[in-house]
MARVO-870741 format. One line per 5 residues: number of its first residue (from 0); their letters; for each residue x, y, z of N, C-alpha, C, O. Coordinates in steps of 0.05 Angstrom, whole numbers. Last residue first. Layout:
// residues N
NUM = A = X,Y,Z,X,Y,Z,X,Y,Z,X,Y,Z ~ ...
//
This chain:
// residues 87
86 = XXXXX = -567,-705,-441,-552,-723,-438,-559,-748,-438,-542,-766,-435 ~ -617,-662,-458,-597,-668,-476,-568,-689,-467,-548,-689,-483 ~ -645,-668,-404,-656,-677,-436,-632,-688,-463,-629,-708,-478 ~ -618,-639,-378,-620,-670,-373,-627,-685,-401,-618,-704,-413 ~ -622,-592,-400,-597,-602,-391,-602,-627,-395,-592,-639,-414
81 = XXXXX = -673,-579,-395,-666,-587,-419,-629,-588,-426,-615,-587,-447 ~ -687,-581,-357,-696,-604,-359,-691,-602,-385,-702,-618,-400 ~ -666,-538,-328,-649,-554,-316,-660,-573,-333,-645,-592,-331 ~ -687,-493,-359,-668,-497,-359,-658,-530,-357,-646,-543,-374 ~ -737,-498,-332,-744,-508,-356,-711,-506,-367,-708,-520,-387
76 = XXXXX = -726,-476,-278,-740,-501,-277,-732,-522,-306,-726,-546,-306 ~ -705,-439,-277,-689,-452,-275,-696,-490,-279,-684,-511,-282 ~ -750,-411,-303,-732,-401,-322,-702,-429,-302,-683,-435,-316 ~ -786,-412,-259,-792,-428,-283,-768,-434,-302,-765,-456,-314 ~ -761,-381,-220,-756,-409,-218,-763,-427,-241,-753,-449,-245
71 = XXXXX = -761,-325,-247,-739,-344,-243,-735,-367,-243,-717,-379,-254 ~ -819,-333,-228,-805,-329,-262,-774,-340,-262,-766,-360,-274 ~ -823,-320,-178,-838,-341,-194,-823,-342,-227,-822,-361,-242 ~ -784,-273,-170,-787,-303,-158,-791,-328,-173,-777,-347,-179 ~ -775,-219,-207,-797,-237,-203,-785,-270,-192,-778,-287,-208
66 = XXXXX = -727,-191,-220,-732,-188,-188,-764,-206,-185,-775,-207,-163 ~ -724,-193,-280,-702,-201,-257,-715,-206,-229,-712,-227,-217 ~ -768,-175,-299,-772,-206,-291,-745,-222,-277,-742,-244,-268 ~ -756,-113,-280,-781,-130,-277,-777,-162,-270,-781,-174,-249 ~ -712,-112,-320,-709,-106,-289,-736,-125,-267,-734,-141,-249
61 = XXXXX = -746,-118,-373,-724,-140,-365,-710,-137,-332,-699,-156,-321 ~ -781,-76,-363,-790,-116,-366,-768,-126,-358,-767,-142,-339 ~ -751,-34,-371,-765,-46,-352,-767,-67,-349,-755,-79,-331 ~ -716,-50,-438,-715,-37,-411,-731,-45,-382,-721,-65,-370 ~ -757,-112,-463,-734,-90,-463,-742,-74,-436,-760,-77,-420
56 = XXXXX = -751,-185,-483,-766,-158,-466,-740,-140,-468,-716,-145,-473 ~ -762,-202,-549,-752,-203,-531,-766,-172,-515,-780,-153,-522 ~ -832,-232,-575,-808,-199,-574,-791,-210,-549,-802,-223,-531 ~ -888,-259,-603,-866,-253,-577,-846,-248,-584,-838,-260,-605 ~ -957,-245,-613,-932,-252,-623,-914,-250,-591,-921,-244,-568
51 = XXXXX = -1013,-219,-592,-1008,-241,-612,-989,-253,-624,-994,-269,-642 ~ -981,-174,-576,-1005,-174,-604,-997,-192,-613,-982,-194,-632 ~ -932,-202,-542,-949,-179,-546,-953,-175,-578,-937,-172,-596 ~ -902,-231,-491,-922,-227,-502,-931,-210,-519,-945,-195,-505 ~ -828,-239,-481,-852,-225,-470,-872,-231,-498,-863,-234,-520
46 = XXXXX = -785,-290,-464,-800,-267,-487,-816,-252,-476,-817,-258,-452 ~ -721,-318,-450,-735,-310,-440,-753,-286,-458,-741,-267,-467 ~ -696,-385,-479,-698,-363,-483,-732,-347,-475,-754,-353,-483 ~ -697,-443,-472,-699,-430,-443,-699,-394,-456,-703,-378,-438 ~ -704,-471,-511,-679,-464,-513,-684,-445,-489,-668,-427,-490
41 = XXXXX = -760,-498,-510,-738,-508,-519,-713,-496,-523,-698,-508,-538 ~ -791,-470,-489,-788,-499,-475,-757,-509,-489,-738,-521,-480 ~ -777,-394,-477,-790,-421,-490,-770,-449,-480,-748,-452,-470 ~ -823,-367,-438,-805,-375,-428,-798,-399,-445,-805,-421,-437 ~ -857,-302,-430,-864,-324,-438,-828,-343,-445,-810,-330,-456
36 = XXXXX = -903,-255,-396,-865,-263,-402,-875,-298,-411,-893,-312,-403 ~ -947,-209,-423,-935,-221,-399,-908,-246,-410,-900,-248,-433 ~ -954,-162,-451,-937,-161,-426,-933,-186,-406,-923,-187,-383 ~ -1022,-185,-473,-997,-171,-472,-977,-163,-445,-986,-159,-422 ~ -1029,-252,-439,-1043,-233,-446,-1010,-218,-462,-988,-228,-464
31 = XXXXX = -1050,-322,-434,-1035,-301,-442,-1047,-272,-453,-1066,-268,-469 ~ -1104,-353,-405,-1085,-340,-425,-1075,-322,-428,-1087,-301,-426 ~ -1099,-366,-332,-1108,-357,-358,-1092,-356,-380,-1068,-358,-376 ~ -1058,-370,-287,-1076,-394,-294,-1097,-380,-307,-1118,-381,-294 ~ -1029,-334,-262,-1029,-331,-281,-1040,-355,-294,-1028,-361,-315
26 = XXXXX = -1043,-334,-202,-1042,-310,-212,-1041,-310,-240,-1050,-289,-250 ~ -1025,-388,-193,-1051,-382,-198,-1058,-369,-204,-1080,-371,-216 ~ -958,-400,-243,-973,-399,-202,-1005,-385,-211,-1009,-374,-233 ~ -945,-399,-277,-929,-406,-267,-935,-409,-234,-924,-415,-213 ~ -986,-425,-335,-981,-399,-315,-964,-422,-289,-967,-446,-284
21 = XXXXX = -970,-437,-401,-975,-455,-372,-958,-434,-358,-935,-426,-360 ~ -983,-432,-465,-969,-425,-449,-982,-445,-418,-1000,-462,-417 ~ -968,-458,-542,-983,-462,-514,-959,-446,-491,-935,-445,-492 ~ -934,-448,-576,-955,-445,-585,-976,-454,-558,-1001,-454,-560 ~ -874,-435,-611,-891,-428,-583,-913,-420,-594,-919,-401,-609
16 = XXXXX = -831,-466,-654,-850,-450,-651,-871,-459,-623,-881,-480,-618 ~ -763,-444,-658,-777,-464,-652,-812,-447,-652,-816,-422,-652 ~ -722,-401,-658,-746,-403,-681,-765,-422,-674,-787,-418,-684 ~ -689,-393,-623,-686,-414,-631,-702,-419,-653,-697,-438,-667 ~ -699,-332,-608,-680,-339,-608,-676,-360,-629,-664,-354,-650
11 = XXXXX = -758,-313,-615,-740,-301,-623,-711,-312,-629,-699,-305,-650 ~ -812,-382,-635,-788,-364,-607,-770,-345,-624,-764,-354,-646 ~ -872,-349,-670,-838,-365,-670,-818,-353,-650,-809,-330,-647 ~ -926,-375,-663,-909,-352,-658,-886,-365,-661,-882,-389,-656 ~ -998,-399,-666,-971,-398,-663,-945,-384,-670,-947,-379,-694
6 = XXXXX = -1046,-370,-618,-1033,-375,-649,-1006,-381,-654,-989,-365,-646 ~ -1056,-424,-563,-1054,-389,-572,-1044,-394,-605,-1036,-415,-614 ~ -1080,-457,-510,-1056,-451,-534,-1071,-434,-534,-1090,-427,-520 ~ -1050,-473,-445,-1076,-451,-459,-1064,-454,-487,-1039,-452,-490 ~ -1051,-517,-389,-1041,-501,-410,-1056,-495,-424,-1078,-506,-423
1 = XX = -1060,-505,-316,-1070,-503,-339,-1063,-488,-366,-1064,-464,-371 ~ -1042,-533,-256,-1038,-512,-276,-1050,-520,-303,-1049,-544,-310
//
């Protein structure tokens, strides 16, 4: 997998700032586009992409990245290592 930076953005939740992404399977081994979900490292809070900034997702999106596989597992992935992280 290949990480991509981008301009930097401030997570919605934690403020931390997201400034590289890393596609979650080959389908998304480019940069970020609009609409696509972005997952920050440091407080697992789930965003979507768009103009160059990140928004929590609304209506659809958020049914959307419920029933995505690949998304989930990132979202348990980057969870679980900031459990460990913090003991």
């Amino acid at each position: 997998m290949d990480n991509y930076r981008h301009t930097p953005c401030a997570c919605v939740n934690c403020g931390k700032v997201v400034d590289a992404a890393t596609g979650v399977n080959k389908d998304y081994e480019r940069a970020p586009k609009d609409g696509d979900v972005a997952i920050c490292i440091y407080c697992s809070h789930i965003m979507v992409y768009d103009n160059g900034k990140v928004r929590n997702p609304e209506g659809q999106e958020i049914i959307d990245i419920a029933a995505d596989p690949d998304i989930l597992r990132a979202i348990n992935v980057i969870g679980e290592y900031n459990r460990r992280s913090r003991t």
